[in-house]
N, C-alpha and C positions, 0 to 999 in steps of 0.2 A: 586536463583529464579529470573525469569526474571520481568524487571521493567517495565512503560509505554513507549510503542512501538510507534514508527512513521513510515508511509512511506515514501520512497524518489525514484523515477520514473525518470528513467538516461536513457536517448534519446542517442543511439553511431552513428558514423558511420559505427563503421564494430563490428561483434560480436567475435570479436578477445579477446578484451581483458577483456570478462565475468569473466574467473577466476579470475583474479586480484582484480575484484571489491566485492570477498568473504570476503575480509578482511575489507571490510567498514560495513560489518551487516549480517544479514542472506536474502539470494538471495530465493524470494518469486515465484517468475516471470522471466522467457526469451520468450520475443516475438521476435520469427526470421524473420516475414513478415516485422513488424513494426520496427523492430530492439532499442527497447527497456528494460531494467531489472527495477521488483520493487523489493527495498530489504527494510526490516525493520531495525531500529536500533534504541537503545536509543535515546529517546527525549532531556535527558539532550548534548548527542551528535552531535544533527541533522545540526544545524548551521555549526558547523566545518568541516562537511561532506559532508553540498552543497558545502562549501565553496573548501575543497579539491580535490572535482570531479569536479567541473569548473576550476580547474588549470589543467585540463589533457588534450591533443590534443584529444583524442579521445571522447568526450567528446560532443557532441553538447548544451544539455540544460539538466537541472536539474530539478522537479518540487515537492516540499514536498507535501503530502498527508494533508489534511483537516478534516479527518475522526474521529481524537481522539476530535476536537474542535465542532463538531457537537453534535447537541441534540437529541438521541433517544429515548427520552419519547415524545410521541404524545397525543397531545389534543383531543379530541371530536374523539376517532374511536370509531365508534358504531361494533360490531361483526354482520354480515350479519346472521337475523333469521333461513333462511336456511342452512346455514351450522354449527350453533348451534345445530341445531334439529338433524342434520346426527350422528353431535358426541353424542350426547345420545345415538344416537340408536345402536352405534356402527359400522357402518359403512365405 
């Protein structure tokens, strides 16, 4: 079973060497415009990981995702009347 996931967002210069970077996590993401991959991998991992792909030439910059340290319980959302009323009605 898989544990608590982080993302890690690896900026290249050329997208040469996407396969290699299979071996760091599971590859979420390739952007060929942007020429970037996001790939998930263990949190207990994530350090050792930036740290790894900042020793590669191909490599421009690394950026951990923020997403698991975020708060998704929201304060004060009121449900908008009208589209309460739609879902009753089935619509």
């Amino acid at each position: 079973m898989l544990g608590a996931r982080q993302g890690i967002i690896v900026y290249l210069h050329t997208l040469k060497q996407v396969k290699m970077l299979r071996r760091f996590g599971n590859i979420h993401y390739v952007s060929k415009k942007m020429k970037y991959v996001v790939l998930y991998t263990n949190m207990d991992d994530v350090a050792a990981t930036v740290e790894k792909l900042n020793s590669y030439s191909f490599v421009k910059k690394v950026e951990e995702s923020y997403k698991p340290f975020l708060k998704t319980n929201f304060e004060n959302s009121k449900p908008d009347k009208a589209k309460e009323y739609d879902y009753k009605m089935g619509i």
